[in-house]
ROKEPA-799354 format. One record per residue (C-alpha): residue in three letters; chain; x, y, z. Coordinates in steps of 0.25 Angstrom, whole numbers. Layout:
# residues N
NODE res chain  east north    up
NODE ALA     A     X     Y     Z
...
***
This chain:
# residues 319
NODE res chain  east north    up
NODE UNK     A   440   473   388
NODE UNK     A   430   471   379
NODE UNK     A   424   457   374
NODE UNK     A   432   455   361
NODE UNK     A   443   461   367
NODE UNK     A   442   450   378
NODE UNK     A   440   440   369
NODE UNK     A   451   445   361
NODE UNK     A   461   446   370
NODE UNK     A   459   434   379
NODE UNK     A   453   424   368
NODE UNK     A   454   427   353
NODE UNK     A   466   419   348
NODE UNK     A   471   411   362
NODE UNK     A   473   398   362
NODE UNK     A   473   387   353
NODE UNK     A   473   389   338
NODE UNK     A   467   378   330
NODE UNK     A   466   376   314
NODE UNK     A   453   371   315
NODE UNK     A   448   384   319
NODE UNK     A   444   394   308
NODE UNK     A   440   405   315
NODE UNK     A   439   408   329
NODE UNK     A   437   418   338
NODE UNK     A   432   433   333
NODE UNK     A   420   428   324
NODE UNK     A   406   425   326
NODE UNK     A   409   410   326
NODE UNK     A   422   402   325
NODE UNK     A   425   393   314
NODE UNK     A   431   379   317
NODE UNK     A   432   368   307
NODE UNK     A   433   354   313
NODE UNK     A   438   341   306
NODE UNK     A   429   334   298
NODE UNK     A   429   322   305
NODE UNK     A   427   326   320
NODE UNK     A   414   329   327
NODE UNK     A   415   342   336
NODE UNK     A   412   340   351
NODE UNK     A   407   353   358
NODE UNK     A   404   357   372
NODE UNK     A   399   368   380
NODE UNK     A   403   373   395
NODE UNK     A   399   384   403
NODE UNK     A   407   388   418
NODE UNK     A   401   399   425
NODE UNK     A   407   406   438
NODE UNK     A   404   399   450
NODE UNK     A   396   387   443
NODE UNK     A   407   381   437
NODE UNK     A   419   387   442
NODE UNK     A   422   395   455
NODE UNK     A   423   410   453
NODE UNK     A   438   411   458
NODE UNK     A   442   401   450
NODE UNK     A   456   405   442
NODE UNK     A   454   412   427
NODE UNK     A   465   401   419
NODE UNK     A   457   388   426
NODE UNK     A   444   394   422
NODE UNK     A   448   396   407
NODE UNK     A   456   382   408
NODE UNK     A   442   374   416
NODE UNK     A   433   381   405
NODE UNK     A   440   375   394
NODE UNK     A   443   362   399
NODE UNK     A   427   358   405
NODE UNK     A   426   358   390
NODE UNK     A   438   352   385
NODE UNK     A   432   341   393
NODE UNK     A   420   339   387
NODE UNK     A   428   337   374
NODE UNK     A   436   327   381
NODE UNK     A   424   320   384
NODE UNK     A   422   318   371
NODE UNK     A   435   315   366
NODE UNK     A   435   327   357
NODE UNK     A   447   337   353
NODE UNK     A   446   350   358
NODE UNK     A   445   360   347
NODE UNK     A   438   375   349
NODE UNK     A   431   381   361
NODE UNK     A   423   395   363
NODE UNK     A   423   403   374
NODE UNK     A   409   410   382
NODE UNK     A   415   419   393
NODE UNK     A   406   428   403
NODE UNK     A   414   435   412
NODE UNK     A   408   447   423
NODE UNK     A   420   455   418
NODE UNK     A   433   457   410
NODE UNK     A   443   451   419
NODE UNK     A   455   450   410
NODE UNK     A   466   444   421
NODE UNK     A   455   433   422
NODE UNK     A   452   431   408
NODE UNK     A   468   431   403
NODE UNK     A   467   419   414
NODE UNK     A   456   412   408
NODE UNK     A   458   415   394
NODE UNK     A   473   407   398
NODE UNK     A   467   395   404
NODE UNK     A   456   393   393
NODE UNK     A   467   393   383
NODE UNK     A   479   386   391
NODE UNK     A   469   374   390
NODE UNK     A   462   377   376
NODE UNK     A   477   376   371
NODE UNK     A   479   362   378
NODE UNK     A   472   355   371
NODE UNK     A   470   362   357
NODE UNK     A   456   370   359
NODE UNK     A   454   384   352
NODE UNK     A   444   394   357
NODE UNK     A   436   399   344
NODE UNK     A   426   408   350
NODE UNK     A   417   412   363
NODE UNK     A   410   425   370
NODE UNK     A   413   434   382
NODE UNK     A   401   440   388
NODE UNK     A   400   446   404
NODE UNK     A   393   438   413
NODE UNK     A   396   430   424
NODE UNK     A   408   421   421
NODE UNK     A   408   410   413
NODE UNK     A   414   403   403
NODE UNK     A   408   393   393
NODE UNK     A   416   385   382
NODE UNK     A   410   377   370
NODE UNK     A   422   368   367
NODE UNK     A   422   360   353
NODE UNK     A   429   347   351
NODE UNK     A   433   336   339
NODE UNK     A   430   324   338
NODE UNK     A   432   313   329
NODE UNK     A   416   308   325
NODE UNK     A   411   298   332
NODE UNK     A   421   296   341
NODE UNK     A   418   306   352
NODE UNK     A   413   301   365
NODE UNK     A   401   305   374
NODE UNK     A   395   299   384
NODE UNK     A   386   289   379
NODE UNK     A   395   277   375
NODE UNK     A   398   271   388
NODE UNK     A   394   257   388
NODE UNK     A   392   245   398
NODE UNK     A   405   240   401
NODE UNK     A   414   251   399
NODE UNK     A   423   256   408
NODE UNK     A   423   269   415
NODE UNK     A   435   278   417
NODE UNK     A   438   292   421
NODE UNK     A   452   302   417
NODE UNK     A   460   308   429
NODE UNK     A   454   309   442
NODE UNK     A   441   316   447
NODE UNK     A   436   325   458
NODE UNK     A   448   334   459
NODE UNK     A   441   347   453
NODE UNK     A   428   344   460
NODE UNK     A   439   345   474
NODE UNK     A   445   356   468
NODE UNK     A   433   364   466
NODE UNK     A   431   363   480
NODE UNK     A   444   364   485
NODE UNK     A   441   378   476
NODE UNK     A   428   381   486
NODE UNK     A   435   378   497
NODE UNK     A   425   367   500
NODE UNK     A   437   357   501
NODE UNK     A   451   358   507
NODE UNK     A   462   350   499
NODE UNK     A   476   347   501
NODE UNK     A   486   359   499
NODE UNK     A   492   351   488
NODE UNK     A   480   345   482
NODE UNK     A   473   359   480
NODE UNK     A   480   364   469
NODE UNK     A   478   351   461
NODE UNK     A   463   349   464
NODE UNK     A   460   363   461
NODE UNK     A   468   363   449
NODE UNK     A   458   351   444
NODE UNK     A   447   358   444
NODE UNK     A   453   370   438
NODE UNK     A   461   363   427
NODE UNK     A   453   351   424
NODE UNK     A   460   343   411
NODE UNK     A   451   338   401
NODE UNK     A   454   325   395
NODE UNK     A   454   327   381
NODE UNK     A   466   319   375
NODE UNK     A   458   307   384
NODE UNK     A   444   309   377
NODE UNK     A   451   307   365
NODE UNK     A   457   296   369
NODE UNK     A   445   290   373
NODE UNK     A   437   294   361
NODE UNK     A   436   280   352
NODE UNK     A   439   271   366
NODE UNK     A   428   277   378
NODE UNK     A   415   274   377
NODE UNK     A   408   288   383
NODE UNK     A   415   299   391
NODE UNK     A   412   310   398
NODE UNK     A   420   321   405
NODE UNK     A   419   323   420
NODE UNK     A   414   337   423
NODE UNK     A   402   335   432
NODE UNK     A   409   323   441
NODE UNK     A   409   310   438
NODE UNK     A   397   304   443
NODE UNK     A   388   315   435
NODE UNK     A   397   313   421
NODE UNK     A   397   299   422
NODE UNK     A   383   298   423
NODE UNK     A   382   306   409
NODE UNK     A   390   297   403
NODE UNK     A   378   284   409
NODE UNK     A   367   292   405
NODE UNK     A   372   295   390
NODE UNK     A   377   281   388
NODE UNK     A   366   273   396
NODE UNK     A   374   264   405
NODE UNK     A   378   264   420
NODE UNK     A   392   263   428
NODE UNK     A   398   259   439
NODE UNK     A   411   268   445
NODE UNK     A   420   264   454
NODE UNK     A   424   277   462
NODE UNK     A   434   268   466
NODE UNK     A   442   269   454
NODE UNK     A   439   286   453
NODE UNK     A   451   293   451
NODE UNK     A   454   303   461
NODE UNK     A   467   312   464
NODE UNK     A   478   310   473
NODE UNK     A   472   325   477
NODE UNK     A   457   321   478
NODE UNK     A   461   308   488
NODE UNK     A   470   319   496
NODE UNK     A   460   326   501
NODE UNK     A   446   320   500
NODE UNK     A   442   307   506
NODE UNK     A   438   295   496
NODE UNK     A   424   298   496
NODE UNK     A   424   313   494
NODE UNK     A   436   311   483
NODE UNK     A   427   302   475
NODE UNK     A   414   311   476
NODE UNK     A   423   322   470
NODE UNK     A   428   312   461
NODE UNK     A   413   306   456
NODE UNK     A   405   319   457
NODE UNK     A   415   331   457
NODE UNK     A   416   335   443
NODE UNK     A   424   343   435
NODE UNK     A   435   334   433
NODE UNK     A   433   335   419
NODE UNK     A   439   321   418
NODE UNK     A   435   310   407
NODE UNK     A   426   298   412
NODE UNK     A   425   287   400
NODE UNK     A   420   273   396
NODE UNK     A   427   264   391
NODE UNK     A   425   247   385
NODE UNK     A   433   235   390
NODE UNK     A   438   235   375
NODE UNK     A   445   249   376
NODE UNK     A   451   250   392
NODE UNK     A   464   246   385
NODE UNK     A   463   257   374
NODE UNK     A   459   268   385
NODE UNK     A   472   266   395
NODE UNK     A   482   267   382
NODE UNK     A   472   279   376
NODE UNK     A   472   288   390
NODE UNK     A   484   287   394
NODE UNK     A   489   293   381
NODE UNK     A   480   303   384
NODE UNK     A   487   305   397
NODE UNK     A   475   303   405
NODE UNK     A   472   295   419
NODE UNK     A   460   289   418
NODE UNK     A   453   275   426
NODE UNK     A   443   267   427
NODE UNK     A   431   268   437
NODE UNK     A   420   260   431
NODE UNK     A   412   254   423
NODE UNK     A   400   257   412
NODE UNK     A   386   248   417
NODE UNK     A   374   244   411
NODE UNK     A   362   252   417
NODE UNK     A   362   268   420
NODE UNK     A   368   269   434
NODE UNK     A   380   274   438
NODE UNK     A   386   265   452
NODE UNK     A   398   269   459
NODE UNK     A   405   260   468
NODE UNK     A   416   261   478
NODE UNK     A   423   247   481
NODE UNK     A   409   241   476
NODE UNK     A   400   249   484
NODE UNK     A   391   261   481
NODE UNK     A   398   274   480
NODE UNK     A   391   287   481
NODE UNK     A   399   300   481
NODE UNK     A   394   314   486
NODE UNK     A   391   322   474
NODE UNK     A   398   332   470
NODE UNK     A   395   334   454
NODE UNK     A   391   348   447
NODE UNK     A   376   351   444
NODE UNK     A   375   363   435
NODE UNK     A   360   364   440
NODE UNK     A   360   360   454
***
């Protein structure tokens, strides 16, 4: 099989079809016209074999993860998902392992409204890059530098499940037999929070999605915005499945510098903590509270108002 005829047959018109798209796939450039009162998010991952994901790891979870690291991003940013493109290097043709892929890309481009427009397909050693577009309304997107002193911090879901799945994965840990197919499934499945960016667009502060653990993304969201914080890890949330198998000091380290939960953290003011729990749970997202916004430029977490220092466990591209 040939390149077109790859792209063609696995990824020409799949997936979600979208008005706003002109002209897709099967030119020299897409055409997309977006509404004239939103401002376009864009953002750019790359996962490569055996840096970002095992090599055995299953075709349909790989297409699913390589769309939804992105979707995250856009979350992050409370902005609508809209149009993707699509860089595949693959060794060979495989095309048992690209009907899989090509069905988990699109089962989760299809969730939530997304519309592949475009791409490339080279031979190489695998990888797969996205450059994901979003809407915004202008002005109202977040980043990371609004987080003021006084503000409350907060995380979605619960944290450090993928990072155990991943070494579940390696065989560096051994879980419960009923546990495994849940932590595994987190860090091939992850589920970005897009309804709850939106939801917190005009009422959070900063944001930031949680891709290189905690205690790494927070301090991203300190640095841009000038401020400290102070975490209580009592207040983390963890899963019934993490507490199963890990003692309370491990769980938390996975939970503070794991990554790859893909979960939101946020800031919030006093003024809009009421706003937040009525806006979430529409959003039909968990969330809580685990600290506070400071003056300064330190991050301090405390565990029953003493120190607390986790063994680090966060991803280093360059390490």
């Amino acid at each position: 099989m040939k390149e077109f005829q790859l792209i063609e047959h696995y990824f020409r018109n799949k997936g979600q079809k979208r008005r706003d798209v002109e002209l897709s796939i099967g030119d020299d450039c897409a055409l997309v016209n977006p509404a004239d009162n939103k401002s376009i998010a864009i953002s750019c991952d790359t996962l490569v074999e055996n840096v970002h994901f095992l090599s055995d790891i299953p075709a349909h979870a790989l297409g699913y993860k390589s769309l939804a690291v992105n979707l995250s991003d856009l979350a992050a940013m409370g902005a609508e998902p809209a149009w993707f493109t699509l860089a595949l290097t693959l060794p060979s043709v495989d095309e048992p392992w690209l009907a899989r892929f090509s069905e988990g890309l699109f089962e989760i481009a299809e969730y939530y409204g997304v519309a592949l427009i475009g791409g490339d397909t080279t031979r190489g050693p695998r990888s797969i890059s996205i450059t994901i577009n979003g809407q915004v309304i202008k002005g109202t997107a977040l980043t990371r530098a609004g987080a003021k002193n006084g503000d409350w911090v907060y995380v979605t879901g619960t944290l450090g499940d993928s990072a155990l799945g991943l070494d579940v994965l390696r065989g560096a840990k051994i879980v419960n037999t009923e546990d495994k197919e849940y932590l595994i499934n987190r860090h091939y499945y992850p589920t970005p929070r897009v309804l709850a960016g939106q939801a917190l667009r005009t009422l959070a502060t900063s944001a930031i999605d949680l891709s290189d653990g905690l205690i790494s993304d927070i301090g991203h969201v300190l640095k841009a915005s000038n401020v400290g914080a102070i975490i209580d890890v009592s207040q983390i949330p963890l899963s019934t499945s993490l507490k199963a198998n890990l003692s309370r000091e491990d769980a938390l380290s996975y939970a503070l510098t794991g990554g790859e939960d893909y979960e939101l953290l946020f800031t919030v003011p006093e003024s809009q903590r009421g706003a937040i729990d009525t806006a979430l749970i529409h959003a039909g997202v968990k969330f809580v509270k685990i600290g506070q916004i400071c003056a300064g430029d330190k991050l301090k977490l405390v565990d029953d108002g003493k120190v607390f220092m986790p063994v680090s466990r966060s991803f280093e591209h360059f390490s």
